[in-house]
N, C-alpha and C positions, 0 to 999 in steps of 0.2 A: 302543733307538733313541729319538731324543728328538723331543717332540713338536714341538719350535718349528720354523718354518720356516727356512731356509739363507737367508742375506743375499741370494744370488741369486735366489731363487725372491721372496722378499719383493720386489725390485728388480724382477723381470718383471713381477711383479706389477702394478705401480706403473708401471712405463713402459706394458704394456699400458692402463689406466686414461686414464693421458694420453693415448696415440692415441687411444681410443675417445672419450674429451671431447671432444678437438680433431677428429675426424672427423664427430661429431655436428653439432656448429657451421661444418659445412662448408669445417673447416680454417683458418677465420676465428680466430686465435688471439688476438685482441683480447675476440672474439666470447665464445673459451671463457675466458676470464680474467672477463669482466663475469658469465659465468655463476654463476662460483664463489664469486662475492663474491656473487651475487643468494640461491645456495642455502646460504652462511654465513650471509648474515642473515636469512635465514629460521628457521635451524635454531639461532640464538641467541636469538631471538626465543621460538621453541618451549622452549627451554632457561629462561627468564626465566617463563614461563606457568605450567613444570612447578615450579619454585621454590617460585613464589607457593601450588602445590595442595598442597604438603609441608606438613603440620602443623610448627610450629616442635620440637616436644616430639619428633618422628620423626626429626626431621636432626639433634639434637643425642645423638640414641642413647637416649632415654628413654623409649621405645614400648617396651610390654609386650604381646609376645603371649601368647594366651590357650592354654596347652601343655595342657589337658585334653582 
């Protein structure tokens, strides 16, 4: 049996998610769209932060761990 999940079950998924965004923001669907732009810029921002802590020599694969 395979581990990934069925298109359908991904899809409930994901529709559940919607209603609960949009139920949170009290169905205000303008409400939950401003939301998700609020918490993509944040979480690209958080992305941009984590960049900058990455030694350059780590993100180009030239970090040597220490196997002893």
């Amino acid at each position: 049996m395979s581990s990934v999940s069925k298109p359908n079950e991904q899809d409930d998924g994901l529709e559940a998610a919607v209603e609960q965004a949009i139920a949170f923001c009290g169905g205000d669907q303008r409400a939950t769209i401003r939301a998700q732009i609020v918490a993509n810029n944040f979480l690209e921002s958080e992305i941009i932060e984590l960049r900058k802590a990455v030694s350059h020599a780590y993100a180009r694969g030239r970090f040597r761990t220490h196997t002893g």
